[in-house]
N, C-alpha and C positions, 0 to 999 in steps of 0.2 A: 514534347515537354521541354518546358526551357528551364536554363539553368538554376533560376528562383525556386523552382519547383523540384529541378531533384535535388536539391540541398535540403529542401524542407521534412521531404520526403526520407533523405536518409538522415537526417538529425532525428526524426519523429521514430523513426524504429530504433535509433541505437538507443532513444535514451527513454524508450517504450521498453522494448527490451531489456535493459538493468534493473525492471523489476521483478522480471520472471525467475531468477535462482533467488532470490529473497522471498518472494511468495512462496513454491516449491518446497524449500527447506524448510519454513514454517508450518506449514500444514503436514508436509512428513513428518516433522522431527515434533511440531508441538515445542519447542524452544522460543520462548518469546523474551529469554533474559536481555536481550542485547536491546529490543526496540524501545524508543520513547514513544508511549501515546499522545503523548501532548503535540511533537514533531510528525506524527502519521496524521493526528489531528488538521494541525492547521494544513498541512502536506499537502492532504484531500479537499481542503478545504482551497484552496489555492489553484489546485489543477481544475475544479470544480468549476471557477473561477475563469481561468482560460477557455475550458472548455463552451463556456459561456460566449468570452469572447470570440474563439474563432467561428461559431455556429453565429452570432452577430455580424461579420465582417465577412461568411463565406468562405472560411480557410476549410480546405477541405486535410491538407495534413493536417493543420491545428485540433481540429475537431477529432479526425480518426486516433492520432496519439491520443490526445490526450481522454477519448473516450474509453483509450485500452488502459491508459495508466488510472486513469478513476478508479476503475473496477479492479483493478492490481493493488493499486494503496487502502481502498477502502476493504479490499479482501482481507490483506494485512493488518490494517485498522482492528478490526471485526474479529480476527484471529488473535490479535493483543489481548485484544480487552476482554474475553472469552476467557482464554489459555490462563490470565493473570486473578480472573474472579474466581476460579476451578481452583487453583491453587492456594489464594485467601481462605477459602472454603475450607479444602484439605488441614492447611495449615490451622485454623481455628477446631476444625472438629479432631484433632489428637491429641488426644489427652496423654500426658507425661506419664512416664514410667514412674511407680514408685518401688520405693527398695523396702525390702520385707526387715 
């Protein structure tokens, strides 16, 4: 393997890997205050994008990251938009306390 290659290789798991404790605590904790969906949006929609390219040009790191990170942001994606309409819900269906 030449040098090209494990640079690619170890770029494509550290920065594959920085999505797995963001997913994780998400789906434990169901805390989605912190994420934008509009930024997980285009996010996914960008790696989507690569992923495209490197499966076009033959990269095989390009393609494998960014096939784990798809499924990592679009997880997160998925879990925003879920976690945020649950809560719209809740928040609309309680009705206010009245005082006697």
């Amino acid at each position: 393997m030449n040098l090209e290659s494990l640079i690619g290789y170890a770029a494509a798991t550290l920065t594959t890997v920085s999505f797995v404790p963001q997913a994780w605590g998400i789906f434990r904790t169901r805390d989605v205050s912190g994420i934008s969906p509009w930024m997980y949006a285009v996010f996914t929609l960008g790696i989507a994008l690569w992923l495209a390219y490197g499966w076009m040009i033959r990269s095989w790191p390009v393609v494998i990251a960014n096939s784990i990170t798809f499924v990592l942001s679009a997880a997160i994606l998925v879990m925003t938009l879920y976690h945020r309409s649950r809560e719209r819900t809740h928040d609309q269906g309680a009705q206010p306390q009245s005082r006697p």
